[in-house]
N, C-alpha and C positions, 0 to 999 in steps of 0.2 A: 678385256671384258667390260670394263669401265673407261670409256675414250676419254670422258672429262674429266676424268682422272692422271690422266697420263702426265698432263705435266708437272703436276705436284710431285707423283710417283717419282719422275726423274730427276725434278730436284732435293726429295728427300732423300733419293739413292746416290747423291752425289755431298748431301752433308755426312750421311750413315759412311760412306766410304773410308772416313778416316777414324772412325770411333775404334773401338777396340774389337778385339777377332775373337770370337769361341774357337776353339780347339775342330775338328774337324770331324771328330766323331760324335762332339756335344751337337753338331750340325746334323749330321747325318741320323743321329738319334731323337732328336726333333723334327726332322723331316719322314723319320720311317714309323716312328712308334707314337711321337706325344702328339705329336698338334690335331690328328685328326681327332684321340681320344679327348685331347681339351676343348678343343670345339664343341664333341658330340655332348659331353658330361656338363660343359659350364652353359653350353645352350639351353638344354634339359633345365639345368638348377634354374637358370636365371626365367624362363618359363613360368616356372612353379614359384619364384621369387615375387614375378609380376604379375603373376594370380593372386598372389599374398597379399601383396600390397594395394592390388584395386580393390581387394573387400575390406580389406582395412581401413583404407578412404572412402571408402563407402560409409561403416560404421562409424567412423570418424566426424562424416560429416552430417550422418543421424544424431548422434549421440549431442555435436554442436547446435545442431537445431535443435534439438529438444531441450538445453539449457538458454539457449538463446530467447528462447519462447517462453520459456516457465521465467526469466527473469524479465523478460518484459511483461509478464501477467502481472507481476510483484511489483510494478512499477521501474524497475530498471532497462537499461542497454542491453549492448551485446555483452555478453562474454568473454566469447571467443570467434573468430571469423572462421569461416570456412574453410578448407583446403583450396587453395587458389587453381588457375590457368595452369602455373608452371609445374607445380605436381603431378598435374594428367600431362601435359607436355613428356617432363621427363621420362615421366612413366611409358610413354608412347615410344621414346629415344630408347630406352631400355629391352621392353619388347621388341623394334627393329632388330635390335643388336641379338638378344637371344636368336631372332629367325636368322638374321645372317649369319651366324656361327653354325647353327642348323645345316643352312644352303652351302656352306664352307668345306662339311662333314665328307660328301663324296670327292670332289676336287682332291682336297690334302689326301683321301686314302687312295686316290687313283694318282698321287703324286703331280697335279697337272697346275700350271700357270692359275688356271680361272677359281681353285680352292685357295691358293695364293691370295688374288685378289679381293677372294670374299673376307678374308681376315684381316686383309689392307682397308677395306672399308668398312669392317666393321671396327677398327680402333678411329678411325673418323668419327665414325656414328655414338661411337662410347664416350670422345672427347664433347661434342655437341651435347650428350645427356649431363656433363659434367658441368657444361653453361647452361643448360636448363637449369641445371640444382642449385645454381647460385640466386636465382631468385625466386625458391621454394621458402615459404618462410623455414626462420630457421626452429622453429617451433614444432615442427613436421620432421625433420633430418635435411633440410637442405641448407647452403651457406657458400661461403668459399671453402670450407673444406670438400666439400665435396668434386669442385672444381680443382683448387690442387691433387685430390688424389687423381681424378680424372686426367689428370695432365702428366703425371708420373707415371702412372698406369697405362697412357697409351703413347710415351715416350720408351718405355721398357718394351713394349708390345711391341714398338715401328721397330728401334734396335734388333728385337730379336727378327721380325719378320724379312729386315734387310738383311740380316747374316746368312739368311739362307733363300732368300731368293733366284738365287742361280741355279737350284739344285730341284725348280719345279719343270716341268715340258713345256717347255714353250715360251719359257722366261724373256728367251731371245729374240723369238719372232718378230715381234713388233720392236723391236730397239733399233735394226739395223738399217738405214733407206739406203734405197736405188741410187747405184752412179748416173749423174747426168750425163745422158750424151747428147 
């Protein structure tokens, strides 16, 4: 589904190959019951997450202005700065990732490769929100934690998503080329 992806793909399924094995039914029950349900439920929240938060930066950055302003009446500076670039940045990394978990929803409940993929790019897209939030000031919630957890979080995600990628339709198609004749 994603061509420019492919070669990452295959060489993260070639570090993933030797990590540790879930159980076969832990497999089989993440491919038949949860992921579609975690995609549909964490896409939702995080939706409503990134509604939260643009009006919050919103008010955030009234409420700055309006001290900004009343201390420079009084003869002073700023205050406080604005919510920077990388706040709406990440925030933008965030809502991708809710929609791609979204677009993920039918794929994983029709068990197929391309619902696979959508949850293979969207721990991509999760880790990338996770270097946006490192240069959120940290005043706001961004830092390097944010980027460690991002990084733990879409290490556990790739793990699990390799454990069972054999187990979507179509997993194979694209892995195998043509003999030269």
């Amino acid at each position: 589904m994603f061509p420019m992806l492919k070669p990452l793909e295959e060489k993260l399924a070639e570090v993933f190959k030797n990590a540790p094995k879930l159980p076969e039914n832990t497999k089989k029950s993440l491919v038949n019951s949860w992921y579609p349900w975690i995609a549909l439920i964490f896409g939702i929240l995080q939706l409503l997450a990134v509604w939260s938060l643009w009006n919050a930066g919103h008010q955030a950055n009234d409420l700055i202005n309006y001290a900004n302003e009343l201390s420079r009446a009084f003869g002073g500076g700023n205050v406080a700065p604005e919510l920077g670039l990388f706040y709406w940045v990440a925030l933008a990394f965030l809502a991708a990732d809710a929609v791609i978990l979204l677009l993920a929803y039918p794929g994983l409940k029709a068990k197929t490769k391309a619902g696979w993929d959508w949850l293979f790019f969207g721990s991509l897209v999760y880790l990338a929100y996770g270097v946006a939030s490192v240069f959120v000031d940290k005043h706001f919630g961004g830092g390097a934690g944010d980027l460690v957890q991002a990084v733990v979080s879409s290490a556990i995600s790739m793990w699990l998503l390799f454990q069972v990628r054999d187990m979507y339709k179509g997993a194979h198609a694209n892995t195998s080329k043509p003999a030269d004749k």
